[in-house]
C-alpha positions in Angstrom: 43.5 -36.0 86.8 42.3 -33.1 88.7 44.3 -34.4 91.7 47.8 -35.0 90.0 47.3 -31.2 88.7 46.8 -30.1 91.9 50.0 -32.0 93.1 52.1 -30.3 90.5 50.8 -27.3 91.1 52.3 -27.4 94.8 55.2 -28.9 93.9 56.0 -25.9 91.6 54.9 -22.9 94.1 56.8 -24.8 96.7 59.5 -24.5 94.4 59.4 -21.6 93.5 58.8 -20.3 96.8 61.7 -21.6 98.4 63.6 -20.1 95.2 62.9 -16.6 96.2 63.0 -17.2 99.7 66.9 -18.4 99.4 67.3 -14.7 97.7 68.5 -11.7 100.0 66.1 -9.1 99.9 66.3 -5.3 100.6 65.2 -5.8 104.4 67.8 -8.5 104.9 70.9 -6.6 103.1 70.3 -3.4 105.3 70.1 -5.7 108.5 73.6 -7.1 107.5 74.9 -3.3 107.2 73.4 -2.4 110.5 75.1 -5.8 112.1 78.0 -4.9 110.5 78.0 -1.1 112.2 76.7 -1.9 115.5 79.8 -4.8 115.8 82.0 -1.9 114.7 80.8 0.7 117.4 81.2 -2.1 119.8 84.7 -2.4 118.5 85.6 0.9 118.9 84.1 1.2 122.4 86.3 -1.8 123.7 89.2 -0.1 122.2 88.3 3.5 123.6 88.1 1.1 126.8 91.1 -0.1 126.9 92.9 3.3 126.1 91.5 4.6 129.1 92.2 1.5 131.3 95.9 2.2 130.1 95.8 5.4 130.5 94.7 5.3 134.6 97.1 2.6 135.2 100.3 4.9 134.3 
């Protein structure tokens, strides 16, 4: 008895762990937000590149 308790009772933190773990937390929204700002610096660089790439060759 004392062993299929302790079965079920992994079963359930397991699911309940990979319940919350599936769940975007605080850490992993601001990490999107700085991905998302870093890609659009790097943007703008490339651009501001180009402009000045065009702007030698006239």
């Amino acid at each position: 008895m004392k062993l299929i308790k302790s079965i079920l009772f992994i079963f359930v933190l397991g699911g309940v762990l990979s319940i919350t773990g599936c769940e975007k937390g605080p850490m992993e929204k601001a990490g999107e937000k700085v991905d998302k700002a870093v890609e659009k610096t790097g943007e703008a660089l490339e651009d501001a590149g180009d402009a000045v790439k065009d702007a030698v060759n006239e």
